[in-house]
N, C-alpha and C positions, 0 to 999 in steps of 0.2 A: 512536642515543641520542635523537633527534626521537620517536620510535614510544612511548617511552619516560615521556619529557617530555609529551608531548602528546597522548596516546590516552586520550580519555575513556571508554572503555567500563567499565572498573571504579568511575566515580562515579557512569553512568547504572546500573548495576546497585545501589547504593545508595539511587538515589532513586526515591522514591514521589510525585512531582509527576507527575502527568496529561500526557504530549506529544503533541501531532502533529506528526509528520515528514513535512514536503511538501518535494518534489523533482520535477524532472524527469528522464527517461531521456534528456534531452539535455544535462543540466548536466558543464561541465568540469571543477566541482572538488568536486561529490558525485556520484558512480556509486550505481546502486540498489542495488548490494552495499554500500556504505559505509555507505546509511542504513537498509539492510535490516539488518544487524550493531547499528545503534543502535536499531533495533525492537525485535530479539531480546533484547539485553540489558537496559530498560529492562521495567518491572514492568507500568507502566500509560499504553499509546503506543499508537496507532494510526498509520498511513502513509499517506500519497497520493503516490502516484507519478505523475506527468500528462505524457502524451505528447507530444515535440518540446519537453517546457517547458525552457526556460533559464536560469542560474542568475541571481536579480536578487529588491530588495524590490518593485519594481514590478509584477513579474510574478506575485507574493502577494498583494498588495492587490487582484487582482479573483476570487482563488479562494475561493467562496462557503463552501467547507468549514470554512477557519480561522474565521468569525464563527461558525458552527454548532457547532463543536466547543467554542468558551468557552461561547456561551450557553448550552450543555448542563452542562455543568463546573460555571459561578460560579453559574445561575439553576437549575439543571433542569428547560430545556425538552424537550420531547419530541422536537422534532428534532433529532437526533441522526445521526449517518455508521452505517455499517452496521457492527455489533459481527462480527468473526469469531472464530468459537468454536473450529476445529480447522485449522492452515492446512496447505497441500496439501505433498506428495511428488513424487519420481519413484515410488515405489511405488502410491502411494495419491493417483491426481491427483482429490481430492476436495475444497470449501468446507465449513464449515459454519457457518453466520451465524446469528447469534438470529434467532428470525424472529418473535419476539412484540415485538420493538423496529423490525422492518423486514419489510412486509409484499409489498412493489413494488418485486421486485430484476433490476437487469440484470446479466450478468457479461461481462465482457469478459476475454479470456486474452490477455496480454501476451508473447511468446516468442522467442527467439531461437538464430539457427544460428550464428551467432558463435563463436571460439574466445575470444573474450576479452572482459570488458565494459569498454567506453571511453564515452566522449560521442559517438562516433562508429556504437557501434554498431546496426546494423539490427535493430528491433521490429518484429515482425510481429505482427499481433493477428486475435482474429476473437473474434466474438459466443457465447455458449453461455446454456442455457438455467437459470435457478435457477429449482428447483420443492422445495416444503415445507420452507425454511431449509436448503437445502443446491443445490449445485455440483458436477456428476460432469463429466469433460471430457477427453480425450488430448490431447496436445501430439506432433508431428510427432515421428518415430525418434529425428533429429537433432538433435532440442532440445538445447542446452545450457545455456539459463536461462530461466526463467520466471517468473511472479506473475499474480496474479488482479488485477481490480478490481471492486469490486462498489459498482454506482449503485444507489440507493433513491428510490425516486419516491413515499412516503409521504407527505410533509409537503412536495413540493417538485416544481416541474412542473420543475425543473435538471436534479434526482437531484442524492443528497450520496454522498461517492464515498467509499472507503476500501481498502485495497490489503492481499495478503497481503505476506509472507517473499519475497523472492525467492528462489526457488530454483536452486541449482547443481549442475549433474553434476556 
């Protein structure tokens, strides 16, 4: 009955407010499948997922991306997180990112052999290459879940991050 009562995923698919969803892959009481699910359903949302982060408002207040993400929204300034336009598969482990809003992109592939996602489990990542608004990349046999992150170093010597879907076997 909780699931019920308290699963917002039918009023984020009703709304059209602008979100970003920052988490970490080490929070205990949002897994990146929980808020990868409130990406998908949500019209107009981008994600950051950030590595080892844990669940706190403290640990928000120095991610550069939430001030980035409103001043683009309420002002529209040009700095901006990186738009993803097609997010990847197991079939199709491809990015594709506007590239006319992000011209200076790093990807970083987030993965794991896990059977299961917790706050506990083990991310493994490694570097890959974006060239002409797109991300081609394999993930290990054994992958069981994965997501992109893609830094943009256009407007920012930081890079402003932004993250696909998690993906599940």
């Amino acid at each position: 009955r909780g699931a019920e009562l308290w699963d917002g995923l039918d009023k984020l698919e009703a709304c059209r407010t602008p979100f970003l969803f920052l988490n970490g892959n080490a929070d205990p009481y949002f897994t990146p499948d929980a808020t990868s699910r409130c990406l998908t359903a949500a019209e107009n949302a981008e994600m950051l997922i950030i590595d080892k982060m844990i669940h706190g408002h403290l640990q928000g207040f120095d991610v550069p991306e939430i001030y980035a993400f409103a001043d683009n929204i309420c002002f529209g300034t040009e700095r901006a997180l990186p738009q993803i336009v097609s997010q990847p598969s197991f079939e199709d482990q491809t990015v594709v990112f506007d590239r006319a809003r992000s011209q200076s992109v790093v990807a970083t592939v987030y993965y794991t052999l896990d059977a299961e996602i917790t706050p506990d489990t083990l991310w493994l990542s490694r570097m890959v290459q974006a060239e002409d608004g797109e991300v081609a990349f394999q993930v290990h046999e054994n992958t069981t879940a994965f997501y992109v992150m893609l830094a943009d170093y256009t407007y920012s010597d930081e890079g402003l991050r932004s993250c696909t879907e998690l993906v599940i076997r």
